[in-house]
C-alpha positions in Angstrom: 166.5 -32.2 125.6 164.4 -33.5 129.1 167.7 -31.6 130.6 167.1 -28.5 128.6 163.5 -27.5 128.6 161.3 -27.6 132.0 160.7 -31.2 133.1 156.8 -31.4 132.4 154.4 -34.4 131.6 154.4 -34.5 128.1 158.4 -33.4 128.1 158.8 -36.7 130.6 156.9 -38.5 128.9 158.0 -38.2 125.7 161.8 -38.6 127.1 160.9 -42.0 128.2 159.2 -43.4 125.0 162.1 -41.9 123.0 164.3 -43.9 125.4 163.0 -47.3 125.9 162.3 -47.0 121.6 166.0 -46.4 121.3 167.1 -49.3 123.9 165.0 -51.9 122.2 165.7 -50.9 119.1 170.4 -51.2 119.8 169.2 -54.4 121.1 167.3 -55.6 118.3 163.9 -55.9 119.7 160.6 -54.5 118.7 159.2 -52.0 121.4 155.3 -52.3 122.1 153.4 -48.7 122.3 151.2 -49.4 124.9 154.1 -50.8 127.4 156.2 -48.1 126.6 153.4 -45.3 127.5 152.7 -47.2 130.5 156.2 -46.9 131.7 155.9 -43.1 131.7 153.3 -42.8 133.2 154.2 -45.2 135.9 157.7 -43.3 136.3 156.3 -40.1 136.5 153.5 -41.2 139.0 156.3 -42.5 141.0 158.3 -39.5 140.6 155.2 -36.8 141.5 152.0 -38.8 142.5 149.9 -35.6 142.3 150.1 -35.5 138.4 147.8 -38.1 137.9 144.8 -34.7 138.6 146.9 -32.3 136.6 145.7 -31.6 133.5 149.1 -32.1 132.1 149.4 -35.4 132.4 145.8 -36.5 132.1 145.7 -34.9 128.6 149.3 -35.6 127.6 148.7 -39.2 127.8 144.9 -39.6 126.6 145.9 -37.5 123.7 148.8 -40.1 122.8 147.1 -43.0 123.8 143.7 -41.8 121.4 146.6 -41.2 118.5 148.4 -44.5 118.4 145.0 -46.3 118.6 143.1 -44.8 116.2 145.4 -42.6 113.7 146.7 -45.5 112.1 143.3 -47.2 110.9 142.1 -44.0 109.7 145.2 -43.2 107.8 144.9 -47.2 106.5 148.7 -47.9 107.2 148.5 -51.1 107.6 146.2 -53.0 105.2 145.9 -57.0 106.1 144.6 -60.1 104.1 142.5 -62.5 105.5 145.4 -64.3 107.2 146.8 -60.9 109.5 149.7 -61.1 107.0 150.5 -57.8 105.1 148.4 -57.2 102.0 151.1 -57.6 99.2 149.1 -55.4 96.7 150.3 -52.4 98.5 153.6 -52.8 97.9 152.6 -52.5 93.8 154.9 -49.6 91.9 152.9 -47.2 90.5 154.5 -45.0 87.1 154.4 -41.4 88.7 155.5 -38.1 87.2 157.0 -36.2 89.3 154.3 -33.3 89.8 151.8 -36.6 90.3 154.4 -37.8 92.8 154.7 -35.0 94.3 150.7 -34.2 94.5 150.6 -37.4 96.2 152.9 -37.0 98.7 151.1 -33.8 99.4 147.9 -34.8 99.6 149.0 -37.8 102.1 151.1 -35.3 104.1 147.5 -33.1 104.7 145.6 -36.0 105.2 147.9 -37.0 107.7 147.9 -33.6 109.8 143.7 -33.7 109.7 143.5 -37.2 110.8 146.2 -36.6 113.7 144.2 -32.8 114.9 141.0 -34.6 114.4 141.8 -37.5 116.5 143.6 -35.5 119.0 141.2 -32.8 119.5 138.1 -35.5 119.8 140.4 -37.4 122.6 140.9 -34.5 124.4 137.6 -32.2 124.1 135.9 -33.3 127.3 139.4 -33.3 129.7 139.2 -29.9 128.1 135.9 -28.9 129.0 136.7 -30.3 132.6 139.8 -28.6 133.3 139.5 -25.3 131.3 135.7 -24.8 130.9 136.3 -24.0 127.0 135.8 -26.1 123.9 137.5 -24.9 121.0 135.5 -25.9 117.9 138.1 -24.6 115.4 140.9 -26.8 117.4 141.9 -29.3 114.8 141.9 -27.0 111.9 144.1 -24.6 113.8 146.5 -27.5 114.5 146.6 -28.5 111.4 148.0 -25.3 110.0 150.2 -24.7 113.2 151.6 -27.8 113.3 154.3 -27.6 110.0 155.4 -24.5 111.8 156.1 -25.4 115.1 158.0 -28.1 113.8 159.7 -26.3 112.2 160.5 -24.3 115.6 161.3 -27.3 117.1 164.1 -28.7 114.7 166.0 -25.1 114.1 165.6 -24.1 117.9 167.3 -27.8 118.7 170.0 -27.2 115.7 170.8 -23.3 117.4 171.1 -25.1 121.3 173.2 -27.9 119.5 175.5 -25.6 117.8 175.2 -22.8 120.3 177.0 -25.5 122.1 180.0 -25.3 120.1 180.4 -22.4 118.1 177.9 -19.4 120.0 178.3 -17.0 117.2 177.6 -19.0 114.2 174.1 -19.8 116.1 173.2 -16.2 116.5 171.7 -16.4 112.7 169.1 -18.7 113.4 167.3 -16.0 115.4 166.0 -14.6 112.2 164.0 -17.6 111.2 162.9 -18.5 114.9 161.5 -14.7 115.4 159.8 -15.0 112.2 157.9 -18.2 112.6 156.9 -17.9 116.3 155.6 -14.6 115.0 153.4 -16.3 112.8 151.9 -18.5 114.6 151.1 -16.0 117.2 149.4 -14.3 114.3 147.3 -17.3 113.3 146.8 -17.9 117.4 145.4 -14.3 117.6 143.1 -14.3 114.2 142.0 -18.3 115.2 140.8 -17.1 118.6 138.8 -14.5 116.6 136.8 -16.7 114.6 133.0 -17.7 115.6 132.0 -20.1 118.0 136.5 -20.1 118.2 135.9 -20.4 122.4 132.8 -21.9 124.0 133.2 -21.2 127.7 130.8 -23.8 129.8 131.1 -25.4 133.2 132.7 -28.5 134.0 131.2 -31.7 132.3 129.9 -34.3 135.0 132.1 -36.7 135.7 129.9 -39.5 134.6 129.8 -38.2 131.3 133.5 -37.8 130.5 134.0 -41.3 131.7 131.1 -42.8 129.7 133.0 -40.9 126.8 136.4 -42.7 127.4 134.8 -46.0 128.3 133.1 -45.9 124.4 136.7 -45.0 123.4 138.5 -48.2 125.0 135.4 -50.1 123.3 136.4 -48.2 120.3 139.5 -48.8 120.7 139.6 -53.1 121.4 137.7 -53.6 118.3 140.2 -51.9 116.1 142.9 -54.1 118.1 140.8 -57.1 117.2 138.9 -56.5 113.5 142.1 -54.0 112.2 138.7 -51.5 111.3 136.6 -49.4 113.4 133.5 -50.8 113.8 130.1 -49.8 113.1 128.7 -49.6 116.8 131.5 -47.9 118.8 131.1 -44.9 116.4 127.4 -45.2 116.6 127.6 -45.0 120.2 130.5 -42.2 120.0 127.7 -39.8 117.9 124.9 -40.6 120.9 127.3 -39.6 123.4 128.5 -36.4 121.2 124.4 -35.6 120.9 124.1 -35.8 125.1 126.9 -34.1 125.4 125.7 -31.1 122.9 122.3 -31.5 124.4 123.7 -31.0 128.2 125.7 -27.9 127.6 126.6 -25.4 129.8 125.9 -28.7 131.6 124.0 -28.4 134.9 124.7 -25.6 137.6 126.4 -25.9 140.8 124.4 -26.4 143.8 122.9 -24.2 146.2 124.6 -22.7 149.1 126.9 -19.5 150.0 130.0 -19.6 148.3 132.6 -16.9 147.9 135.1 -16.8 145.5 138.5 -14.8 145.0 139.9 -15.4 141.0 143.5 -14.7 140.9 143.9 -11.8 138.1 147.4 -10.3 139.0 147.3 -6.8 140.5 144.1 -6.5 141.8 140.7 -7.7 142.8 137.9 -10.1 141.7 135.5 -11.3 144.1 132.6 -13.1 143.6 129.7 -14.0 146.4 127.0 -16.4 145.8 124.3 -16.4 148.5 121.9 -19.3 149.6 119.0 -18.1 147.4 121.0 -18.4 144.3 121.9 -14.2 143.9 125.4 -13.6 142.6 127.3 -10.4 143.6 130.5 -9.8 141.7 133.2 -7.2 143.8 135.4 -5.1 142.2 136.6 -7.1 138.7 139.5 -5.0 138.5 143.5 -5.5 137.6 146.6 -3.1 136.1 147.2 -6.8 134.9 147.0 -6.0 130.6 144.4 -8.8 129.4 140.9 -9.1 129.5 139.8 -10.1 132.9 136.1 -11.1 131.7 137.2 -13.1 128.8 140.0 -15.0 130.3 139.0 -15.4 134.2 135.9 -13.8 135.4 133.5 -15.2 132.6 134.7 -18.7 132.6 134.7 -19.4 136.4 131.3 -17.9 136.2 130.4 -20.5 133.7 132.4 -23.2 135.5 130.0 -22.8 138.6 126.7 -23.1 136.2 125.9 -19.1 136.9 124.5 -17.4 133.8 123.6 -14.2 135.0 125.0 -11.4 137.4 122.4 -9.7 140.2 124.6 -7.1 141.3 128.4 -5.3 140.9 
């Protein structure tokens, strides 16, 4: 598939876990996460230095490397005794009907999906912020109901390459169901983004702040490696920083000075000026380009450069 799709960070990345996984496991030997994400990220730092400041990469990985520290002790996986031995009580047979079986299952399956979005979206919030100047509160609930459905995407558009292969015609079927479910979640896309408080465009989070953020997580992070749990502190800490962070939003301005600015909006125009005694003149703000130039460019740059309010047009 890396020679199928475009050869991006996460695509990379994800080639080369899948890789060394499946050489240590033909070879019998247990593979070790953290070496393993290292390695891509080395290889593709070798490969295109420059990645390390795309947002790509830098969320790819800290998104991976939040869920393979912290999904399993929430999910309670792995439960030890006293000894780091495996806690033998959780291998105890339970009698199940089926519907209780199944309701089981179930109930683990969606407890699963929250825990992974949760994780994933907590990891990633302030490289988010940083890069894109939004923070999408509904972000893990959305995932979680996207996610069955773009796996779904994933495993019949990778059966129709695989037997378009072979047999073009008999692969021409599996349109149907492909239209259908990317329709849907472009539908749940469109109605998410509509929801309250869906978007919260704000400048660029000092840098300080994301990496006091990440430096509580590697705390957070060595005392599940040591104690199997997450601590008491770490999280403590985790809700401070989440209170600052709050508390600081739409973070502090950009400094003074003349700046000018021309946003990239397609077919057109969209200038900005901002003079020494803090004024803002916006030019223009025009495109044929069909989306909504405020909402997806103009507004958060604006907010991206700490500017609130508009003196002239």
């Amino acid at each position: 598939m890396m020679f199928v799709v475009p050869q991006r960070s996460p695509i990379i990345r994800a080639g080369i876990i899948s890789i060394i996984f499946c050489m240590g496991y033909t070879v019998g030997y247990r593979t070790n996460f953290l070496n393993s994400l290292a390695t891509g990220a080395i290889f593709i730092l070798l490969w295109r230095p420059v990645e390390l400041f795309a947002a790509g990469f830098e969320l790819s990985f800290v998104v991976v490397l939040g869920l393979g520290c912290f999904v399993g002790v929430l999910l309670d996986i792995r439960r030890y005794d006293e000894f780091g031995d495996l806690d033998s009580s959780q291998f105890k047979i339970e009698s199940l009907s089926t519907n209780q079986y199944i309701q089981q299952k179930l109930a683990q399956y969606i407890k699963g999906l929250l825990v992974v979005s949760l994780v994933a979206w907590l990891v990633g919030m302030p490289l988010a912020a940083y890069h894109f100047n939004r923070i999408a509160l509904w972000g893990a609930v959305l995932s979680t109901v996207l996610f069955p459905l773009i796996a779904l995407i994933l495993l019949i558009g990778l059966f129709k390459i695989s037997l378009a292969i072979v047999m073009p015609l008999l692969s021409l079927p599996l349109d149907w169901p492909l239209d259908w479910l990317s329709r849907a979640v472009i539908f749940i896309v469109e109605k998410g983004s509509n929801l309250p408080y869906s978007n919260i465009n704000t400048c660029s989070p000092p840098l300080w702040l994301i990496a006091v953020f990440y430096g509580l997580l590697i705390w957070a992070a060595w005392s599940v490696k040591r104690t199997r749990r997450l601590n008491r502190w770490p999280l403590i800490s985790l809700a401070g920083w989440a209170v600052i962070f709050i508390w600081l939003l739409p973070f502090s301005p950009a400094g003074g000075g003349t700046s000018l600015h021309m946003l990239d909006i397609g077919h057109g125009t969209a200038t900005v000026l901002k003079l020494s005694d803090g004024k803002v003149i916006c030019y223009d703000i025009g495109s044929l380009s069909n989306f909504n130039l405020a909402e997806r460019t103009v507004t958060p740059f604006l907010r991206s450069q700490g500017i609130g309010s508009i003196d002239a047009i």
